[in-house]
C-alpha positions in Angstrom: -6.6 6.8 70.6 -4.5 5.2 67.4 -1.4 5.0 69.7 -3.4 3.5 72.1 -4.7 1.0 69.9 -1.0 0.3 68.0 0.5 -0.4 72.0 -2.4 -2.6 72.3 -1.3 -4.4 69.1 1.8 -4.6 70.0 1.6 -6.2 73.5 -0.7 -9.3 71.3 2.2 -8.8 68.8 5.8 -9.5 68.6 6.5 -6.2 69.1 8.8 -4.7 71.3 9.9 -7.2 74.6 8.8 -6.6 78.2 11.8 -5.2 79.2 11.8 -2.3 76.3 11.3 1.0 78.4 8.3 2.5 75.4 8.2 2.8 72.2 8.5 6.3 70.7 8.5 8.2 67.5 11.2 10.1 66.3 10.3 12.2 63.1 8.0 9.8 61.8 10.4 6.7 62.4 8.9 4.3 65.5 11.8 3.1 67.9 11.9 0.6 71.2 13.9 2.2 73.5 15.9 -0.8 75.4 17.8 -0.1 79.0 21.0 -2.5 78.1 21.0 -5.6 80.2 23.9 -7.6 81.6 25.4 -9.6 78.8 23.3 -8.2 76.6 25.7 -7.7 72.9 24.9 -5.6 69.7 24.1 -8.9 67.7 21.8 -10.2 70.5 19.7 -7.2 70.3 19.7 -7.2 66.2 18.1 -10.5 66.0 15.7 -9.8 69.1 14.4 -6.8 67.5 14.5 -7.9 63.9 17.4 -5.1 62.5 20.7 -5.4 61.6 23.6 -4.3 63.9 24.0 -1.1 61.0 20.5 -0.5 61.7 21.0 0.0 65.3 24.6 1.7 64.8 23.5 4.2 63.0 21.0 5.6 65.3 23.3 4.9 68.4 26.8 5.7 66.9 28.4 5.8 70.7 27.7 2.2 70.9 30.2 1.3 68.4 32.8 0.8 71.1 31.1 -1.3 73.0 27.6 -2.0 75.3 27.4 -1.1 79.2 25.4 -1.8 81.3 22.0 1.2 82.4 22.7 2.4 78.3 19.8 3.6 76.6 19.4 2.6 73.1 17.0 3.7 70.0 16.0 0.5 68.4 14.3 0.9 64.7 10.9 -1.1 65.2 8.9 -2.2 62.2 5.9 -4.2 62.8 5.6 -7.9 61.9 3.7 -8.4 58.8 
């Protein structure tokens, strides 16, 4: 019922963006997960999402070398205040 109500809140929100798979938690930590688009860049998804490039790195160390395309990435999600 809660996680229903937090999705809720987040589609009236701006929470994660319409072409996020879900949102899931991970020991205790929320994350989008985001399919990779074309053109799509590490800096382009840190300022949609709110997190630094770090932030994303460091829970998706294989995209260090670069993005492709169908790639599945955790994005750490804290809500708007």
């Amino acid at each position: 019922m809660i996680k229903t109500i937090f999705l809720l809140a987040l589609a009236w929100s701006d929470g994660p963006q319409s072409d996020s798979l879900r949102l899931e938690t991970i020991n205790g930590q929320a994350f989008v997960i985001h399919e990779v688009g074309e053109k799509e860049t590490l800096y382009g998804l840190s300022k949609r999402y709110g997190v630094t490039v770090a932030r994303v790195l460091e829970f998706n160390p294989s995209a260090d070398g670069g993005l492709e395309v169908g790639q599945i990435l955790k994005i750490p999600y804290q809500a708007k205040s």
